[in-house]
C-alpha positions in Angstrom: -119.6 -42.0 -163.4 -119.3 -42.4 -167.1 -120.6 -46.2 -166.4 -123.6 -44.6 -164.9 -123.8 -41.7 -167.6 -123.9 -44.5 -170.5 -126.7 -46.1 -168.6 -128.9 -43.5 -168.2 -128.4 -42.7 -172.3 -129.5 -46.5 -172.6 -126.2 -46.7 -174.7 -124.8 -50.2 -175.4 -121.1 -49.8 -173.9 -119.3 -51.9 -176.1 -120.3 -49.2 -178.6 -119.2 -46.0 -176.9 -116.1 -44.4 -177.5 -114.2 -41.4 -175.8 -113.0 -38.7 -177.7 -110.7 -36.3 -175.2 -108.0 -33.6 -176.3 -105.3 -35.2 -175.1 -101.5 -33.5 -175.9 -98.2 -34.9 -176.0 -97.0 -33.6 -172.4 -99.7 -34.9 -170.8 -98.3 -38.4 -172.2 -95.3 -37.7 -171.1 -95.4 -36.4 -167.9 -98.2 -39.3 -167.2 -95.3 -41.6 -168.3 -97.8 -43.3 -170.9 -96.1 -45.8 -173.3 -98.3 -44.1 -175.9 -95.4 -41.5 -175.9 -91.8 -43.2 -174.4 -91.2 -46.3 -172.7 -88.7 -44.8 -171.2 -90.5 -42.2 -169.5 -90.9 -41.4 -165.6 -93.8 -41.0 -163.9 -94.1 -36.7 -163.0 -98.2 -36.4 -162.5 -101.1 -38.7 -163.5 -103.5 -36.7 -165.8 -107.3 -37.2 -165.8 -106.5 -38.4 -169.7 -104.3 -41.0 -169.4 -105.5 -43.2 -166.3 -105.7 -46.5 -166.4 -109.5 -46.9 -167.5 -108.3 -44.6 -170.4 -105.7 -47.0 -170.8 -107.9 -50.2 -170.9 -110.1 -48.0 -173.0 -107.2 -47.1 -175.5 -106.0 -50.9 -175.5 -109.4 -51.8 -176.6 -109.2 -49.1 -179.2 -112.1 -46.8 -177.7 -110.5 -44.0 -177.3 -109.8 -41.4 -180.3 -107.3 -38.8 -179.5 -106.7 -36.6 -182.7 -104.2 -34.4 -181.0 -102.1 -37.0 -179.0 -99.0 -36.0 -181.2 -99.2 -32.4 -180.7 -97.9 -29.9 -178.3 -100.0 -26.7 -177.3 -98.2 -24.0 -179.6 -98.6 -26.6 -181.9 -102.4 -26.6 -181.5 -102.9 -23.5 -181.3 -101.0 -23.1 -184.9 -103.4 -25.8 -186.0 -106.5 -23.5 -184.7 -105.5 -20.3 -186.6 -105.0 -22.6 -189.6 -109.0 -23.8 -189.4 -109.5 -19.8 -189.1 -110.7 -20.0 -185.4 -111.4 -17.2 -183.4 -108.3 -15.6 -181.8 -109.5 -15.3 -178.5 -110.3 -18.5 -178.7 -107.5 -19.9 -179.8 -104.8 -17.8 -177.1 -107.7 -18.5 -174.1 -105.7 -19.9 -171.3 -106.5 -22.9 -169.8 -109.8 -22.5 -167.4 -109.0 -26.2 -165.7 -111.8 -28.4 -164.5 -113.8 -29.1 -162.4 -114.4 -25.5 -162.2 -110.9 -24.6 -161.5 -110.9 -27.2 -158.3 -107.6 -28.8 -159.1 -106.1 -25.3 -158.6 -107.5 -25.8 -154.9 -104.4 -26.7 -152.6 -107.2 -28.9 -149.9 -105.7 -29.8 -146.6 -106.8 -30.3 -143.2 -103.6 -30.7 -141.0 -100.5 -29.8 -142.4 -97.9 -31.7 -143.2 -94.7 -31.0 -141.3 -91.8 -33.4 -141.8 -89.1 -33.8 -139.5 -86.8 -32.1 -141.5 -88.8 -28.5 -141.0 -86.8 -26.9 -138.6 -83.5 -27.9 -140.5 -84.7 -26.7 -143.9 -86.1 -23.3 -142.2 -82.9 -22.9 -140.6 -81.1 -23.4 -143.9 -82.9 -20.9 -145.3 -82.8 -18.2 -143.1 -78.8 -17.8 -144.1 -80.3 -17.5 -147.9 -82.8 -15.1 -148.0 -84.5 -12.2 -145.1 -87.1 -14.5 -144.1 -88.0 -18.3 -145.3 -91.4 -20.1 -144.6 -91.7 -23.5 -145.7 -95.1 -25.3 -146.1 -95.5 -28.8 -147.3 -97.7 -29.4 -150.2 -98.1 -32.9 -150.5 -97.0 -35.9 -148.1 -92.6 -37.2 -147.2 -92.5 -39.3 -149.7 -93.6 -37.7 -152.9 -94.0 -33.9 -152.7 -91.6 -30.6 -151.4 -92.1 -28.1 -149.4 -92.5 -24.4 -151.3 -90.8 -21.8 -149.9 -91.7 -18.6 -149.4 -89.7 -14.9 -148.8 -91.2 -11.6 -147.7 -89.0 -8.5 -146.6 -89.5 -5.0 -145.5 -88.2 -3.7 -148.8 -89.5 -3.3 -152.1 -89.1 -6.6 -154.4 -85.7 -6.8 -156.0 -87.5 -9.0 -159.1 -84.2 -10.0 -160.6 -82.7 -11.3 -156.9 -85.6 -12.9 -156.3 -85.4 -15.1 -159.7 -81.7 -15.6 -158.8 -82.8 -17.3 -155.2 -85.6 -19.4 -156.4 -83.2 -21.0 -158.8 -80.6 -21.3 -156.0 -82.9 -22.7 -153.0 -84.1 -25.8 -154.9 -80.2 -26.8 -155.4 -79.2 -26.1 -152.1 -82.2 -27.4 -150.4 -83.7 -30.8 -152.3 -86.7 -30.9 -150.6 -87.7 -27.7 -152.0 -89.1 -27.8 -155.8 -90.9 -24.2 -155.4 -90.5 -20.6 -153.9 -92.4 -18.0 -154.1 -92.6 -14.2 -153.1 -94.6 -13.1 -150.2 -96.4 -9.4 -151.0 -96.6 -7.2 -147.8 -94.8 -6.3 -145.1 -92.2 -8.9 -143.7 -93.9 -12.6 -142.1 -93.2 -12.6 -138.6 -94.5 -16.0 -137.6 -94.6 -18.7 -140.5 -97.9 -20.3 -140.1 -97.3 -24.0 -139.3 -101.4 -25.2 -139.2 -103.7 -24.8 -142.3 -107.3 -23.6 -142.9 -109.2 -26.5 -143.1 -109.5 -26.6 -146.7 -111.8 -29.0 -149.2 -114.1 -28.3 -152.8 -116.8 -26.9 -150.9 -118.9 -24.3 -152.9 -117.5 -20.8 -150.7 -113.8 -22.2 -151.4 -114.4 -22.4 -155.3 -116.1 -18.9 -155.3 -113.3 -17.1 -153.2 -111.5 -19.0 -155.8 -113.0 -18.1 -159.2 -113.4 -14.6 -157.8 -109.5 -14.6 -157.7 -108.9 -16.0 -160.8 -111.2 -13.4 -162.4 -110.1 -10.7 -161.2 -106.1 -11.3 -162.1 -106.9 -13.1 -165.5 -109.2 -9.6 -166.3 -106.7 -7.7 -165.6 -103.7 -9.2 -167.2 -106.1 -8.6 -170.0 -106.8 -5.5 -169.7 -103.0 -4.7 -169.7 -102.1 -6.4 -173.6 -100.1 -8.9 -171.9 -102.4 -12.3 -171.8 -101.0 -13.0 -175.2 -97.4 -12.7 -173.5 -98.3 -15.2 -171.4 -98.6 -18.8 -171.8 -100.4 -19.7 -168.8 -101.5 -18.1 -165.4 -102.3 -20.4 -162.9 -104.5 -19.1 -159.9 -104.1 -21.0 -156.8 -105.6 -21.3 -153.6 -104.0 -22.1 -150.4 -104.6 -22.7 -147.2 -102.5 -20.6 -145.2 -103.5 -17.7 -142.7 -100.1 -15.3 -142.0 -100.2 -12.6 -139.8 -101.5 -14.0 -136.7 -100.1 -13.7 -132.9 -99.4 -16.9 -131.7 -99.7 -15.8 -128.5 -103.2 -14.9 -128.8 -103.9 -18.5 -130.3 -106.0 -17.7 -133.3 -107.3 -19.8 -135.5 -106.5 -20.3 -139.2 -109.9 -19.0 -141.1 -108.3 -17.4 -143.9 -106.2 -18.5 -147.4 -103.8 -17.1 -149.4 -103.6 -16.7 -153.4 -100.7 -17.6 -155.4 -100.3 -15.8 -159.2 -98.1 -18.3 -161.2 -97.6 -16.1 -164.7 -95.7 -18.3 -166.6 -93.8 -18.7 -170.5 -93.1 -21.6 -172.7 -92.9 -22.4 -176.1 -93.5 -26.1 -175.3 -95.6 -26.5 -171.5 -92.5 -29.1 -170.8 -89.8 -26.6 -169.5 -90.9 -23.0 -169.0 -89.8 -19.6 -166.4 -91.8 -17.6 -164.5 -92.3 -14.0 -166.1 -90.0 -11.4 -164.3 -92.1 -8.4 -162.6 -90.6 -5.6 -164.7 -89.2 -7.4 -167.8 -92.0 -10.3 -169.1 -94.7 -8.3 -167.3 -95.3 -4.6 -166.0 -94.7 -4.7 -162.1 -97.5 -2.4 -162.4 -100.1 -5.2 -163.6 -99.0 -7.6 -161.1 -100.0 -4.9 -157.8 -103.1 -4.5 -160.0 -103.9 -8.1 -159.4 -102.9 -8.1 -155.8 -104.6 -4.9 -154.7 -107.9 -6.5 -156.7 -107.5 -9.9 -155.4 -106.6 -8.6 -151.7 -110.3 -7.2 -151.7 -111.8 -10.4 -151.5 -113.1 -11.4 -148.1 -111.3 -14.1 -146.8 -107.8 -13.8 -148.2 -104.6 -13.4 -145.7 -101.6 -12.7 -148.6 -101.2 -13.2 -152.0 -97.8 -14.6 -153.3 -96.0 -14.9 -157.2 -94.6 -17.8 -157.9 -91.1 -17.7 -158.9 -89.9 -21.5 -159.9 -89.2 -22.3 -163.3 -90.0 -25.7 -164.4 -88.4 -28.2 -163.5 -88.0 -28.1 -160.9 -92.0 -27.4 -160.5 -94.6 -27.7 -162.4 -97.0 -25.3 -164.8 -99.5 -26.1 -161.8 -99.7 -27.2 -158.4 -101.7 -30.4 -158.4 
């Protein structure tokens, strides 16, 4: 694309440089030698591929903030008297928030399902694990509902216990509503079509609007809105078909973006602002449950890609 993009602007490409905000976790977690040589590999990142790093090699790529963290950045925008707002926005992740899109179209069931779910079920009133990614490089996120009212503080006790018990777990999550019955085990067919980035966007608008609303979006580091494909509440007797998704509010703090907790319902953040968000987001057509993400990072990540 930017080989065509060059083209078209009848630019000479040995003359074009790139110019991207890169930030100093995004090195790291990338495992770039621009940051360690010593580092492990945790996500690629759009800015540090490796055309960016033929491109930097060749000395074509400028990236002024490649030292910095975000609080450091954003320390560096009041400095140069930039517009508060703009300066606390949280990240609005591109391509129009598509990587916050969890796509699938089978899902990915390991053989080591049942066992985990079985493992589970002694830990918590209900367990439902769903695999993200494939056997040999992602976990499954678990995920507990129950017919009482959310114990916040148990529930950040579990989903830093479950990940040590169970290591094929990096990520757990609480179900709103009534107790899951059946765990879904097939997915909504799920891709970046345009209806799947509305329902999305419409989501993310509606919780990010109201976490403003509330005085807390500068309490926040970062909310991640995802989209999933799972449809709960269905009789598998009655054989119906997965059509629907479910949301998943990750509110999370950090002072660095490379180790961070999820804000406690009640403590970081009014329980009354997060059933804001669902009641608001469960109005949108096409969405089964919404869920709060509970991990801390590690061992998951700000977001889900």
């Amino acid at each position: 694309i930017a080989n065509e993009v060059i083209g078209e602007m009848n630019l000479k490409p040995e003359e074009v440089f790139l110019a991207q905000g890169t930030l100093r976790p995004d090195l790291i977690e990338s495992a770039s030698l621009v940051a360690s040589g010593k580092a492990e590999l945790i996500k690629t990142h759009h800015n540090d591929t490796e055309l960016i790093r033929k491109l930097r090699e060749e000395g074509k790529v400028i990236e002024p903030l490649k030292d910095f963290h975000k609080d450091e950045v954003r320390i560096l925008g009041r400095e140069l008297g930039l517009p508060e707002e703009l300066v606390s926005r949280h990240p609005f992740p591109g391509p129009g928030l598509a990587i916050r899109v969890i796509c699938a179209e089978e899902p990915y069931i390991c053989k080591d399902f049942p066992e985990t779910n079985n493992i589970l079920k002694i830990v918590a009133d209900f367990s439902a694990s769903v695999k993200k990614g494939d056997c040999r490089s992602y976990s499954y996120v678990c995920g507990i509902s129950s017919k009482d009212e959310p114990d916040w503080e148990s529930l950040i006790f579990l989903a830093r216990l479950i990940p040590r018990m169970c290591h094929n777990i990096n990520r757990v999550v609480y179900i709103f509503g009534p107790p899951v019955k059946e765990p879904p085990t097939d997915v909504t067919p799920t891709f970046l079509t345009t209806g799947v980035l509305s329902t999305l966007r419409q989501a993310d608008f509606e919780a990010h609007n109201i976490l403003r609303e509330s005085g807390y979006a500068g309490k926040i580091s970062q909310m991640p809105v995802i989209l999933t494909p799972l449809h709960f509440d269905r009789d598998p007797l009655q054989k119906q078909p997965s059509c629907q998704r479910s949301v998943v509010i990750r509110t999370f703090i950090t002072s660095d973006f490379m180790t961070g907790i999820p804000a406690t319902p009640g403590n970081e953040i009014p329980v009354e602002v997060v059933l804001k968000m669902v009641t608001e987001i469960k109005k949108i057509p096409g969405i089964s449950r919404i869920m709060y993400d509970l991990t801390s990072k590690p061992p998951g990540t700000t977001e889900w890609e």
